[in-house]
Structure formats: C-alpha cells, structure tokens
C-alpha positions in Angstrom: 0.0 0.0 0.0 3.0 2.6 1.0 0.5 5.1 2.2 4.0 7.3 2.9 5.9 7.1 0.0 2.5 7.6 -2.3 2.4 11.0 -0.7 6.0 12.2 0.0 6.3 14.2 -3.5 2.9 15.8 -2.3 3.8 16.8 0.8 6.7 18.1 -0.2 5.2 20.1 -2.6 2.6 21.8 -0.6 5.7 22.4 2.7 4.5 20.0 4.7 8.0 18.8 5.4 9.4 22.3 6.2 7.2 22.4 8.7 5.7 19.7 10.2 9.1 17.0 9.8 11.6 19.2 11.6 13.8 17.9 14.4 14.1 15.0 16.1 10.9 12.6 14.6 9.3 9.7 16.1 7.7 7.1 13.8 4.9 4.7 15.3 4.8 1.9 13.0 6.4 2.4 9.4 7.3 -1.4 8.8 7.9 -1.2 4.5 7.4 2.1 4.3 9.2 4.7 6.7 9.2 8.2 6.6 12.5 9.4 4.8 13.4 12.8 6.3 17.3 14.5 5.2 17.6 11.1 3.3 17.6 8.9 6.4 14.7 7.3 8.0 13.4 9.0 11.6 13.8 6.8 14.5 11.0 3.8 14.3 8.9 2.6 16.9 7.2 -0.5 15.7 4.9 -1.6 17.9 6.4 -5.4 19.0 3.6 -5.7 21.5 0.7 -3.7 19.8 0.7 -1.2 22.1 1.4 2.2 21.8 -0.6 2.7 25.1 2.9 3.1 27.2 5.5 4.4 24.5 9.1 3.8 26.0 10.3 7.5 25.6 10.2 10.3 28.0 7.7 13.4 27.7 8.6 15.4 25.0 11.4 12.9 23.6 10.8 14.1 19.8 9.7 17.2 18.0 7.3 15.4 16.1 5.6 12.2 15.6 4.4 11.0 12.7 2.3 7.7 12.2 -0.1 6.1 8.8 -2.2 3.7 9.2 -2.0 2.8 12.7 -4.5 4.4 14.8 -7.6 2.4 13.2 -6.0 -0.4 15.1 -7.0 0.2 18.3 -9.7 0.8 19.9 -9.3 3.5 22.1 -7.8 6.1 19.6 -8.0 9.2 21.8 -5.8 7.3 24.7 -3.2 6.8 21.8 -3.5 10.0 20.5 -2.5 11.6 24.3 0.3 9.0 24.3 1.8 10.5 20.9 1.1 13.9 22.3 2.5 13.1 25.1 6.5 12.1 23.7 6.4 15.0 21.4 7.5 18.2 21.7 5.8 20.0 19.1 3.4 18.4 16.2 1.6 14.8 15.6 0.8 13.7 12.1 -0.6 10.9 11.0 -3.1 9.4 8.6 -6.3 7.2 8.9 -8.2 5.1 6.0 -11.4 7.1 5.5 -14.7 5.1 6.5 -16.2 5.9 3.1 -13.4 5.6 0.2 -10.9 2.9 2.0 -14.1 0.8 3.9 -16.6 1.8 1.1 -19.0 2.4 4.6 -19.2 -1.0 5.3 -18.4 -2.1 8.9 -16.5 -4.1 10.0 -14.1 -3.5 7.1 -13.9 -6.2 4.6 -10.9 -4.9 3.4 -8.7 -5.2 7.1 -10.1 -7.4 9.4 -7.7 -5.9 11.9 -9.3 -2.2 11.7 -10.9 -1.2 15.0 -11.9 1.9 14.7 -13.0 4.0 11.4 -13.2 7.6 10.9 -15.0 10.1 8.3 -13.5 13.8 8.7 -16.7 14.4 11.0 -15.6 11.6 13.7 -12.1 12.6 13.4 -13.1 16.9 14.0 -15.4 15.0 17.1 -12.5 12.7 18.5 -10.2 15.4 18.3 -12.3 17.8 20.3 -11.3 15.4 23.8 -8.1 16.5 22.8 -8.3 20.2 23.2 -6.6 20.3 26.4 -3.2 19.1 25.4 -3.1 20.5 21.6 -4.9 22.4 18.5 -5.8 21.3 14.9 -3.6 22.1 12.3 -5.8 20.5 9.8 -8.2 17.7 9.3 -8.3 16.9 5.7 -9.5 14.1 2.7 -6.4 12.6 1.1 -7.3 11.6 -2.3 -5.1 12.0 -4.6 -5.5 9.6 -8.0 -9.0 8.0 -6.0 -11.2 7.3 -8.8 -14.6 8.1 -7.8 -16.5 6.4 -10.1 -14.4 3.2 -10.2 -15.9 -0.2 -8.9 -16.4 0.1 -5.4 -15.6 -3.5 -4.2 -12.1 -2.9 -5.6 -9.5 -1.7 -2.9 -8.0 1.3 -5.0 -5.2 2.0 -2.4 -3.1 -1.5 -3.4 -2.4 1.3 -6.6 -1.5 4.7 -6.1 -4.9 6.2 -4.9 -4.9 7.5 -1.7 -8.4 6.9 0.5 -7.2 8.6 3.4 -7.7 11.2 6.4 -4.5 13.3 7.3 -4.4 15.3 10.3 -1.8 17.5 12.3 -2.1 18.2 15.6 0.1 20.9 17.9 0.8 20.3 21.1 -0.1 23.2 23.2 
C-alpha cells in the first residue's frame, strides 16, 4: 500500500516537510514504508507488542511524531492520540483510511479485518475535540489523490496509487 511514499512528492510540494518534519521525529509503525526525512529514516517505533498505550520515551522525547495507518488499530484512539502527544514536543501527524473511500462504509471492514476503529472527517473533528486540552488542529483533511470516484467500489484502489485517506496534524499546546 505505501501510504507514505504515495504522498511524500505531495507533501513536499505543498511544505509539509518544512514544517511539520523538523527535528528529532518519532515514527509509530512504518514497517515497509518509513518516513525518509534529510535522506535517512526518523527513529522507528514499531509496535512489537501492539501497544502504543505506554510508548518507551520520556515526555517530550521528539519534535514530532508521525504515524499512517496505525491508529484504526486500536480501539481506544484518543488514549493513543495523548500518548503520541505526550512524547512530542511539538506536532503529531498521521493518517487514517477514511470510512467511506478505504471501507466503502461498510463495517467491520472487509478490506482489514484488523481495523478497530474507522473515521469520516466528522468523527475525526469530534474525537479530536477530547483532545483540546493538550493540543490544536492544524488540519483535518481528505487525502485523495489519484482515487477514482466512479471506479468499482468492491475494488480496494489503495493497493495502486490512490490515496483513500484522512490526514491530520495536531500541535501540542
């Protein structure tokens, strides 16, 4: 799938790496497909228990964090969410398989029988407000780019090089 490297060109493009990958970066899963910042991966944290529930780094250990594709895994995403917040300094990023172009709004996902939680923009703006305490939005946003709209919807368009996601950036207040 490479959900990263599908969008690095991209982010470049629009500065999101000038400003959001800056410093010391903490990856939360990244197996095949890490984030390459200044030519080098960032330091990897790839979840051998599953957990990202107690993350081995002290409070404020990185300047950013950066995770795709992980936090549908769990089922308590907002306790994961104050975890990342927690080890970084400044910004969380990560990205999410939308509940309506990646699970074609079926539940439970017939796509990843390992997804449990799903998110539309709407859920994701609502989740986030429980986080208010320890950071703002940034952005909340559809990643789409090459998603064919009216393609057949029981095919799984990400295995090319559509994207079908959510991307959001948090700051830590």
């Amino acid at each position: 799938m490479n959900e990263t490297s599908k969008l690095t060109e991209k982010r470049r493009a629009l500065g999101i790496y000038d400003k959001y990958f800056v410093g010391s970066g903490l990856e939360i899963g990244g197996w095949n497909d890490p984030l390459i910042v200044d030519g080098k991966p960032i330091t990897q944290h790839t979840l051998p228990d599953g957990s990202t529930h107690n993350l081995p780094f002290a409070d404020g250990s990185f300047d950013f964090v950066y995770a795709s594709h992980v936090l549908e895994h769990f089922k308590s995403p907002e306790v994961v969410l104050r975890e990342w917040l927690r080890v970084a300094r400044e910004y969380v990023y990560f990205a999410v398989p939308d509940f309506f172009l990646y699970e074609k709004g079926i539940w439970p996902s017939k796509f990843n029988a390992n997804h449990h939680s799903r998110f539309t923009v709407k859920s994701m703006e609502i989740l986030l407000k429980w986080l208010e305490d320890v950071c703002t939005v940034e952005f909340c946003r559809i990643e789409d780019n090459g998603y064919d709209y009216a393609a057949d919807q029981q095919i799984d368009q990400t295995r090319g090089k559509a994207s079908a996601q959510i991307e959001v950036c948090l700051k830590k207040r």
